[in-house]
C-alpha positions as CSV (number, residue, x, y, z in Angstrom):
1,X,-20.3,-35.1,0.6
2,X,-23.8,-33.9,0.9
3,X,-24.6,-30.5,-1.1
4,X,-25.9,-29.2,2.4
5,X,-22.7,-30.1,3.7
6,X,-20.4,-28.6,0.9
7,X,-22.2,-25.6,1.5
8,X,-21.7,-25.1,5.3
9,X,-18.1,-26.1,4.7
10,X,-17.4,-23.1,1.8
11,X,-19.3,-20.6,3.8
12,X,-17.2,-21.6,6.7
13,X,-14.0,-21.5,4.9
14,X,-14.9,-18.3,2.9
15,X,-15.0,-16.0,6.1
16,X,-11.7,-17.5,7.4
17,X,-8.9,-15.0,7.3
18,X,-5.2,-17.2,7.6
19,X,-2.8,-15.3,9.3
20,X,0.1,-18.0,9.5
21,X,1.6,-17.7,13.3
22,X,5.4,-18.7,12.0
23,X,5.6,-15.6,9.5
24,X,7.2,-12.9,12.2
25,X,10.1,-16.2,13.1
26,X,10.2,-16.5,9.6
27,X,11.5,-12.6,8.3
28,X,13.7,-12.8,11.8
29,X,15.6,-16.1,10.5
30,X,15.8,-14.7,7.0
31,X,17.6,-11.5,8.2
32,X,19.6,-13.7,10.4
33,X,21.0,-15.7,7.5
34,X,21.2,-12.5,5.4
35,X,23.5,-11.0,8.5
36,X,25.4,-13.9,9.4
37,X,26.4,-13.9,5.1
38,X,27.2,-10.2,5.4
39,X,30.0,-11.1,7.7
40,X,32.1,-13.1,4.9
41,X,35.0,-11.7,3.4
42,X,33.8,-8.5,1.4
43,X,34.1,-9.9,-1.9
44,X,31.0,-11.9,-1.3
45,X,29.2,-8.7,-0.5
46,X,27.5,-7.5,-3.4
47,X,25.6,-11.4,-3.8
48,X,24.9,-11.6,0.1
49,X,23.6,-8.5,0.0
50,X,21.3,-9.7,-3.0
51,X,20.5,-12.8,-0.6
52,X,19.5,-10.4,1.8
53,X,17.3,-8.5,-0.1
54,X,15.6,-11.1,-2.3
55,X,15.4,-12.7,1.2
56,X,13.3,-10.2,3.1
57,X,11.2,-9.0,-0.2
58,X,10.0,-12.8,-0.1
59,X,8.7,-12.1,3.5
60,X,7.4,-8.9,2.7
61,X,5.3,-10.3,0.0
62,X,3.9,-13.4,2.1
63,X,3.0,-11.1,4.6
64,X,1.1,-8.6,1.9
65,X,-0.6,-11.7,0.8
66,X,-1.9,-13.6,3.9
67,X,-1.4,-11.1,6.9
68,X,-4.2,-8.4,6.6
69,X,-2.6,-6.5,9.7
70,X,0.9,-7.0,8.4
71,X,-0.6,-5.4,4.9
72,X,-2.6,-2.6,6.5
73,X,0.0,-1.4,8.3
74,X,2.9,-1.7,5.6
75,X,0.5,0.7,3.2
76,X,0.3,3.5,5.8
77,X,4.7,3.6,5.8
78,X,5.4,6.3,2.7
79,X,8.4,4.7,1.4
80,X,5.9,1.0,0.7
81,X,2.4,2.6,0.0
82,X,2.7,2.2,-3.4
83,X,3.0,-1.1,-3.0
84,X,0.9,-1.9,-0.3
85,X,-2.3,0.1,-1.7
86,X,-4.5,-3.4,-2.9
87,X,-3.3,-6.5,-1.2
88,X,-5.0,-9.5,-0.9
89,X,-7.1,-9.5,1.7
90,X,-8.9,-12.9,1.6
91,X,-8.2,-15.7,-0.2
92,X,-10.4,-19.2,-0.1
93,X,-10.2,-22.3,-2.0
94,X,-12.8,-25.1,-1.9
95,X,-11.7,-28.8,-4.4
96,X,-14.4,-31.5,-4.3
97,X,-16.3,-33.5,-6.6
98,X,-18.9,-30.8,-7.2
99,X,-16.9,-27.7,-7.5
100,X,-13.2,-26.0,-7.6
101,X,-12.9,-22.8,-6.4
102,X,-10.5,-20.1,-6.3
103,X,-11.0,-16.8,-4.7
104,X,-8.7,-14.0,-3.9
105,X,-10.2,-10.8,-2.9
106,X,-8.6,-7.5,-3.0
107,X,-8.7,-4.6,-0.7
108,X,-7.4,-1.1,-0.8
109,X,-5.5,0.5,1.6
110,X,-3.3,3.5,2.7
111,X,-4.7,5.8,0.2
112,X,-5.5,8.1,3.3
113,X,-8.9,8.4,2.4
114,X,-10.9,5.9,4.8
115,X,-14.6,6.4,3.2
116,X,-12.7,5.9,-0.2
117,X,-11.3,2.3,0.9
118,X,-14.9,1.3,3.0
119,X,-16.9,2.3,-0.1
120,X,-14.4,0.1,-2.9
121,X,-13.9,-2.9,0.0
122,X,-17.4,-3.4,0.8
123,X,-18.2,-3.0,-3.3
124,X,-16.0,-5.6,-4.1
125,X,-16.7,-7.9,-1.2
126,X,-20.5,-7.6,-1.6
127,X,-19.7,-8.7,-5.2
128,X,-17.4,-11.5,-5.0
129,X,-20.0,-12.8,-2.2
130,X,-22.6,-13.2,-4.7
131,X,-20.4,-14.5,-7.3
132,X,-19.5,-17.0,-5.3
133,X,-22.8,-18.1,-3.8
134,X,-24.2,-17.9,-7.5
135,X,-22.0,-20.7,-8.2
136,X,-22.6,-22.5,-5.2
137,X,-25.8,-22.9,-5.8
138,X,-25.8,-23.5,-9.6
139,X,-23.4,-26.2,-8.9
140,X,-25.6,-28.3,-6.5
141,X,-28.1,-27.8,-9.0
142,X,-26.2,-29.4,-11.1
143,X,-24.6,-32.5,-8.6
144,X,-28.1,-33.1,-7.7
145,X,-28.7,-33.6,-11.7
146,X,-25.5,-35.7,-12.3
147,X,-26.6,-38.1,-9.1
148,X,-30.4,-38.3,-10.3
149,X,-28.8,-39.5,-13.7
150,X,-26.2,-41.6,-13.2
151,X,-26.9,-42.7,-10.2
152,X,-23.6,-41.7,-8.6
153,X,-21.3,-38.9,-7.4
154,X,-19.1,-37.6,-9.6
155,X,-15.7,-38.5,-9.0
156,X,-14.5,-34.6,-10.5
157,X,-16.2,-31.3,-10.2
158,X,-18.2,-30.1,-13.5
159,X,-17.9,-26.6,-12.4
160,X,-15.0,-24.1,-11.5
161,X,-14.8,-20.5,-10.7
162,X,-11.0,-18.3,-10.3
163,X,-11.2,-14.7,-9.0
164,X,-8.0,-13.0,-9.4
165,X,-6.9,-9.2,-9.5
166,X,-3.9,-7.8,-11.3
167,X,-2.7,-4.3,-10.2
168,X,-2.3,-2.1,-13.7
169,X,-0.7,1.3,-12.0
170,X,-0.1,2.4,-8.1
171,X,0.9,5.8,-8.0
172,X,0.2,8.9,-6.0
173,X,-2.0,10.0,-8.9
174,X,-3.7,7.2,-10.2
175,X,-4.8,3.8,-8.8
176,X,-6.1,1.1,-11.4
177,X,-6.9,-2.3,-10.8
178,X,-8.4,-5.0,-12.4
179,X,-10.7,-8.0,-10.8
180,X,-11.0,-11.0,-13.3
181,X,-14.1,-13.9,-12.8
182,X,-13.1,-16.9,-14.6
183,X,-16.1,-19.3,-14.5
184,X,-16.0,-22.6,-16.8
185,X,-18.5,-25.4,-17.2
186,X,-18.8,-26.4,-20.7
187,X,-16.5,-23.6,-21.7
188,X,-14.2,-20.6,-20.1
189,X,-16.8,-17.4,-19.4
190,X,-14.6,-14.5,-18.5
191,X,-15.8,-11.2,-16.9
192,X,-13.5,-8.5,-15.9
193,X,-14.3,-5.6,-13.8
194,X,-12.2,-2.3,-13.3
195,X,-11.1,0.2,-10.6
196,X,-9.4,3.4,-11.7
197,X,-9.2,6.0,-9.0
198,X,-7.7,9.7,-8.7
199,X,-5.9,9.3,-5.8
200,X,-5.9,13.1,-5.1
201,X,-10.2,13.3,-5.1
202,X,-10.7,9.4,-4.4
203,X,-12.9,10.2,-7.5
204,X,-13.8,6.6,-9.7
205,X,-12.6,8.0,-13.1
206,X,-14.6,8.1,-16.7
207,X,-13.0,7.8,-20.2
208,X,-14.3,11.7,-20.7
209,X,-11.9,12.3,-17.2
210,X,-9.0,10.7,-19.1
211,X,-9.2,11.8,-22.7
212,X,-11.3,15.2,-22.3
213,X,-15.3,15.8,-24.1
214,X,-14.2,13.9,-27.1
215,X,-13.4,10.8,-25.5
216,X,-15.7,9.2,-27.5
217,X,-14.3,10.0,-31.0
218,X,-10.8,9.8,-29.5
219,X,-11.5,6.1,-28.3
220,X,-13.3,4.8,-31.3
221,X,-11.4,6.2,-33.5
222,X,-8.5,4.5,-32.0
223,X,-10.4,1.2,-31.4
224,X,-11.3,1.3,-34.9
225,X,-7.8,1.8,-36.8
226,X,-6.0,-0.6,-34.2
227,X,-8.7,-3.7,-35.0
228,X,-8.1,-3.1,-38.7
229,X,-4.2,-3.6,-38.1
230,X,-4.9,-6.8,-36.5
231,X,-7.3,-7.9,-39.1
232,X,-4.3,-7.3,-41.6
233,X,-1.4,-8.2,-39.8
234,X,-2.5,-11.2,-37.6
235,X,-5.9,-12.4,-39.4
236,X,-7.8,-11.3,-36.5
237,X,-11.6,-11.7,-37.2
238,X,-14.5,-9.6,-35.6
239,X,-18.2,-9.4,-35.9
240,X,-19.1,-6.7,-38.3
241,X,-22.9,-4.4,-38.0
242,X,-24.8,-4.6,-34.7
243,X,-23.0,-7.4,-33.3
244,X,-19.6,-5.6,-33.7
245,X,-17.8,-2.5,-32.2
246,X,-20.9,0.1,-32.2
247,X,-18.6,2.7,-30.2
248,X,-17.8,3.2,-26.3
249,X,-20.1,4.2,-23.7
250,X,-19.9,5.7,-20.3
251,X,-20.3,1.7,-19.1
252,X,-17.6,0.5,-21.2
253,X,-14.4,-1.1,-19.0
254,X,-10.7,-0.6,-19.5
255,X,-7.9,0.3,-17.1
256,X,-5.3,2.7,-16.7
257,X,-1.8,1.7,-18.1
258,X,1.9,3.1,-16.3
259,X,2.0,5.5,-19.3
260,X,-1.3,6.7,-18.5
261,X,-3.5,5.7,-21.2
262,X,-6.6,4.1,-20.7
263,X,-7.0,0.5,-22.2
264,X,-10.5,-0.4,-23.2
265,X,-11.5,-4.0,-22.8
266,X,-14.0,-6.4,-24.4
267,X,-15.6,-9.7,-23.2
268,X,-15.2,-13.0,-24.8
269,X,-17.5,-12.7,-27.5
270,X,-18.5,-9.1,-27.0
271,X,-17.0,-7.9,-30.7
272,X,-14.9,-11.1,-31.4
273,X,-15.9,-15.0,-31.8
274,X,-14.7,-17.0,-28.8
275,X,-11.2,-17.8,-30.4
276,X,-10.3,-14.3,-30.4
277,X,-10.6,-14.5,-26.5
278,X,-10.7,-11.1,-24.7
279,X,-9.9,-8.2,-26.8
280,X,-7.8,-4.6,-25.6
C-alpha cells in the first residue's frame, strides 16, 4: 500500500462512527431468553434472573461503547447517568505494514451542562486528531526510509500508537477521567492526560481546589515520604537533585480517586529510570 494511500484510507476510517444495525434485535432476543427462563419452575429463579441481568448489562454496555445515540441518551436517564457520563464515542483501528493503530475517544455527556461537554469534547477531539496525524505522518517518514534501504516493504509495522481512557470516579460531585497515549517505536513512550471536573460548577479542578492553599506542602510532603517507603520496601530507585521530584506545580497531572483524594502522576522517566515505568 502506497503511504498516500494508507493515508486516505485512516482518515477515511477515523471519521467513521459504527453503529452496528443488529444491536436493538440483539437486547430484544436477550430479554426474550431472559423471559422465556423466568418461566421455569421458581427454584431456578434467583440464576435466571442473574441470566437476565448479566444478559441485558452486556447489551447495555455494547451499546455505551459503539452507539453514540444509544449512549447520549442513556446519560440524560437519572438512574444510568453515572454511568453513561464518558462513553466512547469513536473508536478507529488501522493494521498494516507501516503502522498499528488503536484509538478510542471519549466523550462526556449528561452532565446537564452543554457548553461544559462542547468545550471537554472538542478539546479532546482536537487533540487525539493531532496525535494521530503526528504519527501518521512520522510513520511514512519512516516506510519511505525502510523501502529506500532495503529495498522493500516491510512485511510488519515499526510504529504503533493505543489511545485508551479509564474512568477514575463518576459521581454527582466529581467527574475524573484519565486519557492514556501509548506510542512505541524503539521503546513504549507513555503520556497521560487528566480530566477532573466539579460537576456542580463544570469547573476543571486544581490541586489547591482539592487540598486547600497548602496543596503544595501537603502534596510533596506526601510524594516525598511515600517514595522513600518504596525505596525501602520494594528497592524502588529515583533520580535524585534536578532530575528528581523538585515539587508539584499548578501543571502537574493526577486524578481523582472514589475516596476523593487526588493521585499525582509521573511520566516514564519524569523522576524514575524507565524500569520504574509510570509512577503515582
Amino acid at each position: 500500500m502506497r503511504k498516500s494511500e494508507f493515508t486516505e484510507k485512516a482518515k477515511q476510517e477515523y471519521q467513521k462512527i459504527e453503529i452496528p444495525e443488529e444491536l436493538p434485535r440483539r437486547v430484544q432476543k436477550a430479554i426474550a431468553q431472559g423471559e422465556a427462563r423466568m418461566r421455569k419452575p421458581r427454584h431456578h429463579f434467583g440464576r435466571n434472573s442473574l441470566i437476565l441481568a448479566t444478559a441485558c448489562c452486556a447489551m447495555f454496555l455494547v451499546a455505551l461503547n459503539t452507539n453514540q445515540v444509544f449512549a447520549e441518551a442513556a446519560a440524560n436517564v437519572p438512574v444510568l447517568g453515572n454511568i453513561a457520563r464518558v462513553f466512547t464515542f469513536r473508536e478507529y483501528t488501522q493494521h498494516n505494514n507501516i503502522a498499528d493503530i488503536e484509538v478510542k475517544i471519549p466523550a462526556v455527556s449528561g452532565t446537564g451542562m452543554p457548553s461544559l461537554e462542547e468545550r471537554v469534547n472538542a478539546e479532546i477531539q482536537e487533540h487525539i486528531d493531532q496525535i494521530v496525524e503526528q504519527v501518521q505522518k512520522e510513520t511514512e517518514g519512516a516506510y519511505d526510509d525502510y523501502v529506500e534501504e532495503f529495498g522493500s516493504v516491510p512485511e510488519t509495522g515499526h510504529h504503533s500508537l493505543d489511545i485508551d481512557y479509564e474512568i477514575m470516579r463518576s459521581d454527582e460531585e466529581i467527574l475524573s477521567f484519565v486519557i492514556t497515549h501509548i506510542e512505541t517505536m524503539a521503546s513504549a513512550n507513555v503520556k497521560r492526560y487528566f480530566y477532573n471536573i466539579d460537576m456542580k460548577t463544570g469547573n476543571e479542578l486544581t490541586l489547591e481546589d482539592v487540598l486547600g492553599p497548602d496543596y503544595k506542602t501537603i502534596a510533596d510532603e506526601s510524594i516525598r515520604a511515600q517514595m522513600a517507603e518504596r525505596v525501602e520496601k520494594d528497592g524502588a530507585v529515583y533520580f535524585e537533585g534536578d532530575m528528581g521530584f523538585t515539587g508539584v506545580t499548578e501543571d502537574t497531572g493526577f486524578y481523582i480517586n472514589e475516596a476523593g483524594n487526588p493521585v499525582i502522576c509521573f511520566d516514564k522517566y519524569e523522576i524514575a529510570p524507565g524500569a520504574m515505568g509510570t509512577q503515582e
